[in-house]
C-alpha positions as CSV (number, residue, x, y, z in Angstrom):
1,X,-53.9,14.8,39.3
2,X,-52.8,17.6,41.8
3,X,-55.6,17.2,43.9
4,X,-55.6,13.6,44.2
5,X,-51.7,14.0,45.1
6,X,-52.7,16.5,47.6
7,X,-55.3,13.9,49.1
8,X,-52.8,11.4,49.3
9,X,-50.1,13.4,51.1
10,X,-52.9,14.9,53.7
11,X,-54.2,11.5,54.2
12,X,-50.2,10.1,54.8
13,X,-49.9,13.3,57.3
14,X,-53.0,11.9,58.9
15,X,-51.7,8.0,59.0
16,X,-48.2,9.2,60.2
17,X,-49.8,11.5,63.0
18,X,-52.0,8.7,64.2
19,X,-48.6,6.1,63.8
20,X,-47.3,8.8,66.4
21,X,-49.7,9.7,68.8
22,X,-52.5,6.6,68.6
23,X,-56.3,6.6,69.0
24,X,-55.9,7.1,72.8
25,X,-53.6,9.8,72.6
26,X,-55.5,11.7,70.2
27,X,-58.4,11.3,71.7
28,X,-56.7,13.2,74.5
29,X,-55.1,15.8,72.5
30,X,-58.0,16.3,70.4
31,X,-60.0,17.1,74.0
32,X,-57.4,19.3,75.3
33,X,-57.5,21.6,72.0
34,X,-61.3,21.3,72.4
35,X,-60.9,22.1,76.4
36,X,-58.3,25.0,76.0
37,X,-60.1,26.8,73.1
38,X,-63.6,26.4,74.9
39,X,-62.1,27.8,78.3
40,X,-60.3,31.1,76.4
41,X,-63.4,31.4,74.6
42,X,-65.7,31.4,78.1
43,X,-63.3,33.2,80.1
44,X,-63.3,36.0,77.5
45,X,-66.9,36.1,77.2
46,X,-66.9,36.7,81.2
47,X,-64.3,39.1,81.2
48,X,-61.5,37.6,82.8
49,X,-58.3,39.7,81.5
50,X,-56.1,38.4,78.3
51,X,-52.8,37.5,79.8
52,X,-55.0,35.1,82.3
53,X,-56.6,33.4,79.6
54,X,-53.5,32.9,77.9
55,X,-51.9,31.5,80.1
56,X,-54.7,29.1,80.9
57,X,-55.1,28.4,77.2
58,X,-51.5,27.4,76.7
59,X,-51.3,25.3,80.5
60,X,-54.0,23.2,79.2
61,X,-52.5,22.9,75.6
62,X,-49.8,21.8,77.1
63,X,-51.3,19.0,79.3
64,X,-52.9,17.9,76.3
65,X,-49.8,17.4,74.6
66,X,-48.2,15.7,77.4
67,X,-51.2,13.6,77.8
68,X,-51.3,12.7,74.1
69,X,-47.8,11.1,74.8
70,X,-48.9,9.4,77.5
71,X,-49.6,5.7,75.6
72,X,-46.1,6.4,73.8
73,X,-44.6,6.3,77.2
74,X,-46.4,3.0,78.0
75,X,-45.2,1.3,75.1
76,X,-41.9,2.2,75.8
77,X,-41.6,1.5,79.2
78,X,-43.4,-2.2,78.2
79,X,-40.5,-2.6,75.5
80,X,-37.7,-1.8,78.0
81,X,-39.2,-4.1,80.9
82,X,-39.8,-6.6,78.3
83,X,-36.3,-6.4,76.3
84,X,-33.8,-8.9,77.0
85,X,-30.8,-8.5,79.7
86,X,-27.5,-7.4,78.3
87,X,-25.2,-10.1,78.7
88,X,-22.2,-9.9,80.4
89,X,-18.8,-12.0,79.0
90,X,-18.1,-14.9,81.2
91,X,-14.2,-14.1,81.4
92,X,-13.2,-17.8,81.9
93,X,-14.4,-19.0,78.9
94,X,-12.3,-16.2,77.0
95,X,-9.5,-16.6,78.9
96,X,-8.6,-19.6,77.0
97,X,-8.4,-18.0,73.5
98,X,-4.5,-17.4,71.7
99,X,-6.3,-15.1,69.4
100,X,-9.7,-12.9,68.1
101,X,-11.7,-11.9,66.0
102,X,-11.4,-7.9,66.3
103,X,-15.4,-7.8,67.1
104,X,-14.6,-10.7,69.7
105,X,-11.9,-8.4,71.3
106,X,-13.8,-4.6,70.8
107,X,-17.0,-6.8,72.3
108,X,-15.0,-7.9,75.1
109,X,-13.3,-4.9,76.1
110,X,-16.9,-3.1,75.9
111,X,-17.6,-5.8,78.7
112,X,-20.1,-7.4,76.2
113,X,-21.0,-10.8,74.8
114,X,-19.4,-11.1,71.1
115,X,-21.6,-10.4,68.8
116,X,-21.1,-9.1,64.8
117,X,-25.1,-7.3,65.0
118,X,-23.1,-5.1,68.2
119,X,-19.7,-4.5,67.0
120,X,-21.5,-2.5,64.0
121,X,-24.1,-0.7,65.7
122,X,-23.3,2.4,67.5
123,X,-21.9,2.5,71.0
124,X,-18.8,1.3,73.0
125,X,-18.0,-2.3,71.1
126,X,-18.2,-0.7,67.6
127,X,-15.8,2.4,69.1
128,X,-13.4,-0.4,70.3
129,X,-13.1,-2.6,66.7
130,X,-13.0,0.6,64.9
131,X,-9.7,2.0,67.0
132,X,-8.4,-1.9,67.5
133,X,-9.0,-1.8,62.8
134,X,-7.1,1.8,62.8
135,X,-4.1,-0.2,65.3
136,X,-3.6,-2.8,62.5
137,X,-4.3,-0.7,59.5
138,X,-1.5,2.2,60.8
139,X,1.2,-1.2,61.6
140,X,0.8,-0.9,65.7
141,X,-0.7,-4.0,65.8
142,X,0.3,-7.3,64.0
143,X,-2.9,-9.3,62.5
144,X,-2.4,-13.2,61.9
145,X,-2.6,-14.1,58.4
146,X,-5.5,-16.2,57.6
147,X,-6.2,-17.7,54.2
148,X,-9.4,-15.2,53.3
149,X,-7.6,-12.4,53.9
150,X,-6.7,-12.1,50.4
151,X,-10.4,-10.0,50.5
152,X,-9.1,-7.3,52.5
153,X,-6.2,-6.3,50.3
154,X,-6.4,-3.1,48.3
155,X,-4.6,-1.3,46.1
156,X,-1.6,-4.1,47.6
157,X,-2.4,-2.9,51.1
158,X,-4.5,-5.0,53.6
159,X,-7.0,-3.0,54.9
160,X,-8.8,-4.7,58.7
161,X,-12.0,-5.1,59.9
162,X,-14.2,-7.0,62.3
163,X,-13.2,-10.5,61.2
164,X,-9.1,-9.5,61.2
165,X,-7.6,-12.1,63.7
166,X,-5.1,-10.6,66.2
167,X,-2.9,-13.0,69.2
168,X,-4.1,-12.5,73.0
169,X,-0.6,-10.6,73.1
170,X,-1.3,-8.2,70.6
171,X,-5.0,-7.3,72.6
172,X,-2.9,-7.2,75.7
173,X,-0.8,-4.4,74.7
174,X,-3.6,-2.4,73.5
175,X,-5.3,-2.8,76.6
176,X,-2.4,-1.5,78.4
177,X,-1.3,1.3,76.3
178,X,-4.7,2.7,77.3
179,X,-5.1,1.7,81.2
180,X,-7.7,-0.9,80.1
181,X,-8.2,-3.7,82.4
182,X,-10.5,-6.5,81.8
183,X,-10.2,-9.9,83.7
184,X,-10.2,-12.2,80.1
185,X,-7.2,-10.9,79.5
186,X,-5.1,-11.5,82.9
């Protein structure tokens, strides 16, 4: 059994290397190896000194490994030209709101579209819902009561998150208090 489990984790090594690198990449690391260990091999034989074949060796181990990268590189500049434009919050279609959602508002003052997926992930809109949450949960900021809210309550305290409502007043001050201008709220 131990050597089957050995087996199985060499062959996972050998599945998750090629995930990595690729057939192409390989194929180029694989020569560069073969390249660098043939040259300090030849250059010893011909008496060239040790710190020159060295140095040789590891230059071309080193252009193998950036070579093996190479395909990596192309598929991440074809995802990036490929990937979608952010979008950009058409201000006078939010102008019009009394109140938000606090992943509408973060969203918006992150100067992005509204969208759940971005006020959760990592980055500007999920930095601005979690301080505009902290506003309401420390009683700076007054939420509107809306009838689920009754979800958010523990321990008899309500406790915010994205889907809290707050008034266009309430994002205003916030905005202010911290020099924030954005042209949906004017």
């Amino acid at each position: 059994m131990a050597i089957l489990d050995r087996i199985n984790r060499a062959i996972s090594t050998v599945k998750s290397v090629l995930a990595v690198v690729g057939w192409l990449g390989l194929t180029g690391l694989l020569t560069g190896i073969a390249a660098a260990i043939g040259g300090t091999v030849w250059a010893m034989i011909t008496g060239i000194s040790a710190p020159l074949v060295i140095m040789a060796a590891f230059c071309t181990f080193t252009g193998a490994v950036y070579l093996s990268l190479a395909p990596m590189a192309y598929l991440a500049l074809i995802r990036a030209r490929d990937a979608p434009p952010r979008m950009r919050p058409d201000p006078e279609v939010w102008r019009h709101l009394s109140q938000f959602q606090i992943f509408e508002a973060g969203c918006l003052l992150a100067d992005m579209e509204p969208s759940t997926s971005l006020a959760n992930e990592p980055g500007s809109s999920n930095g601005f819902c979690r301080a505009l949450c902290i506003e309401v949960n420390n009683g700076n900021m007054q939420r509107i009561n809306m009838h689920y809210d009754d979800l958010n309550i523990v321990r008899g305290r309500y406790i915010a998150d994205i889907e809290t409502v707050i008034s266009r007043e309430e994002l205003k001050k916030f905005a202010v208090s911290r020099g924030l201008k954005r042209a949906f709220l004017e």
